[in-house]
C-alpha positions, 0 to 999 in steps of 0.5 A: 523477522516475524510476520506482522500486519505491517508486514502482510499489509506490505505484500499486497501494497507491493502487489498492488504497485506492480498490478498499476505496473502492469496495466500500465504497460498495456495501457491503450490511449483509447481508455484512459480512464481505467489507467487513472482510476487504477492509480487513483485508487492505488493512491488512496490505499497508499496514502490510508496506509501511510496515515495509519502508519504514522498513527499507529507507531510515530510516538514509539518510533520517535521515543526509540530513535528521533533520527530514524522517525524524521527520516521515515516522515521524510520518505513519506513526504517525499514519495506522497509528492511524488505519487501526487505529481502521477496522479496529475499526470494520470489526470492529464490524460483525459480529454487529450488526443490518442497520439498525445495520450500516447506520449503522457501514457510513455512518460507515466509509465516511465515515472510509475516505475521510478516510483515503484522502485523508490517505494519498494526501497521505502518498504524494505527499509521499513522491515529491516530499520525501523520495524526491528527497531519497535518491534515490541509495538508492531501490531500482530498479524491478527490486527488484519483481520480485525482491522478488516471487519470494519471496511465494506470491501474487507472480503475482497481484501482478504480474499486477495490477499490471501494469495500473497500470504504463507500458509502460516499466515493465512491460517493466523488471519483466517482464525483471528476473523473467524473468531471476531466474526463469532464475537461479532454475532455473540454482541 
């Protein structure tokens, strides 16, 4: 498949879900808190992406197959339950003495990773079923840099996604935010 904005958009949530993996495979009772910010900002761009997901291409997919987008509103339910049960127990951690944040950070860990897991097989759906399925209304791989424009935090963004991306599409964001960026100066 061609690369989209979903598709690039995709790579850096993978990389995000295994930077929480990470630290939270380091994670020391004495600082909590940076173990449930991390999931807590992770949680935000999850939930941001499912909304313009559903936004964006709900109307096609149900128009190509009501199957296929009952189904991918079913996995989006599911797995915002899920990430909003370890965003609880990631709350829970506060407040509680070092050997029993000890045990929360364990069982975290243990359920962060079946959720990763559970969320890696929801993207790879994604890319194979329905994004074939409406390829015709994918947004194209430029939308992310003019999506990007209108966020503070875009050139943190860019910057570290651009090590996620081919040559190909690095270079295709690169054009599309330079050119937006003249449009931009031209208004």
């Amino acid at each position: 498949m061609q690369a989209n904005a979903l598709t690039v958009i995709h790579k850096f949530i993978r990389n995000e879900l295994f930077e929480v993996s990470r630290r939270l495979a380091c994670a020391d009772p004495a600082d909590p808190g940076d173990v449930r910010d991390a999931i807590e900002a992770l949680a935000v761009t999850l939930r941001t992406h499912e909304a313009e997901e559903d936004a964006s291409l709900e109307i096609d997919l149900r128009a190509a197959d009501t199957g296929l987008a009952a189904r991918m509103a079913a996995d989006h339910q599911r797995l915002d339950d899920e990430l909003e049960r370890i965003c609880l127990i990631a709350r829970a951690l506060e407040g509680t003495d070092p050997q029993r944040c000890a045990a929360i950070l364990t069982r975290l860990h243990l359920d962060w990773n079946r959720f990763v897991s559970a969320y890696l097989a929801h993207l790879d759906d994604e890319e194979r079923v329905l994004f074939p399925t409406i390829a015709a209304h994918l947004p194209p791989l430029e939308a992310v840099a003019q999506d990007a424009v209108r966020d503070p935090r875009a050139d943190e963004f860019l910057r570290k996604l651009a090590s996620m991306l081919t040559p190909h599409e690095r270079a295709a964001i690169e054009q599309a935010r330079g050119a937006h960026s003249r449009q931009l100066s031209r208004a």
